[in-house]
N, C-alpha and C positions, 0 to 999 in steps of 0.2 A: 595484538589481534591480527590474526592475515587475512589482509585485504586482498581477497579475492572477486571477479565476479561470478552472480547465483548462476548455476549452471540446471540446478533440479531440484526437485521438493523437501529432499532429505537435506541438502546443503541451508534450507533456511532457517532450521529449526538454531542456529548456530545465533540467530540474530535475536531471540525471542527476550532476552533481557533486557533489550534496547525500545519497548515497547511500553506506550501506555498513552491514555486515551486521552491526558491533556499534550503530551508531547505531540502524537501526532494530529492531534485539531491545529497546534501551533505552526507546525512544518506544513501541512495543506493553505494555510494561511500566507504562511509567508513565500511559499514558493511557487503559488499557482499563475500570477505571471509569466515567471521562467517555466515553469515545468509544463506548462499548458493544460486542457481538457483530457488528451490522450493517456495522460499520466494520473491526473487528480479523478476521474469519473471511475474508473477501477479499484483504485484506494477505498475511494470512498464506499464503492459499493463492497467491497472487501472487509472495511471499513462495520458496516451497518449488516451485514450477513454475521460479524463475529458480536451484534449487539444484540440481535433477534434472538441468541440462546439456541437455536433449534439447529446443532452444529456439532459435528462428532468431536472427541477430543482431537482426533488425528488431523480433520480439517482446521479447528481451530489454533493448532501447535502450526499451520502449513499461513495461517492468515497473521497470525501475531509476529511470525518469522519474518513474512516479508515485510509488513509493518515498521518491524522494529528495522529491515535493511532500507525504508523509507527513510525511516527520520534519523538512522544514522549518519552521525555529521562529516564523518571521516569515511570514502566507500573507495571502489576502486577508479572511478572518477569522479570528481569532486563536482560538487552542484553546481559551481559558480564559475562552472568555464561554458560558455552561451553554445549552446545545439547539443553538445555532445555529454553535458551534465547528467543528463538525467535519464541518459540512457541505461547505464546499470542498473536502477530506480527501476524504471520502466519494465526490465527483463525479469526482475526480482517479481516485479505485481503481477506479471501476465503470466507466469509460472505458475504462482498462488489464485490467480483466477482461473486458469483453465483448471486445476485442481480440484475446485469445490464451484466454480459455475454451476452445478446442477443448487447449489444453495439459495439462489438467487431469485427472489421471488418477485412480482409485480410490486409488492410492497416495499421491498427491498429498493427497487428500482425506485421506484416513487420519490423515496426519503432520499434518496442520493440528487437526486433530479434537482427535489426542491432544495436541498442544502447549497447544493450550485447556485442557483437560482440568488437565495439568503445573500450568499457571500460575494457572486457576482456578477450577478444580475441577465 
């Protein structure tokens, strides 16, 4: 696979195999430590936008994409080197959220809030 970093919306759709919904609950889990808020509160709401259904295909292929370059374990830098991990993460989510932002509703927001909340406090 070439380990690239996402540069635009069309590059993520590359990542969409890599995706599925107990893998990435598992990867918010274990990474939200290192990875911070700034990283897991876009996911997530990325996350709960591709679960409300109410989602074109084209946004939903742009949210699974970055998803799946989330929880990809091998990226173009690797999660487990401390600050600079999680930056390609990071570039991959804010791509796929500026994208479909308009998705995101109060409710959406809500259910991301309190999942944080759930998991840590």
């Amino acid at each position: 696979m070439d380990e690239k970093k996402v540069k635009n919306v069309d590059e993520l759709k590359e990542y969409e195999t890599y995706y599925s919904d107990k893998s990435f609950l598992e990867k918010v889990g274990s990474v939200f430590a290192k990875a911070g808020e700034t990283v897991v509160r876009p996911a997530l709401l990325l996350y709960y936008v591709l679960k409300s259904g109410n989602v074109s295909a084209r946004d939903r292929a742009i949210i699974i994409g970055a998803l799946g370059y989330f929880i990809l374990p091998l990226d173009l830098i690797p999660d487990m080197i401390p600050v600079l991990g999680f930056t390609d993460d990071a570039s991959a989510i804010a791509i796929a959220y500026k994208a479909v932002k308009n998705n995101i509703t109060p409710e959406i927001k809500q259910q991301a809030e309190e999942k944080l909340s759930e998991w840590f406090g």
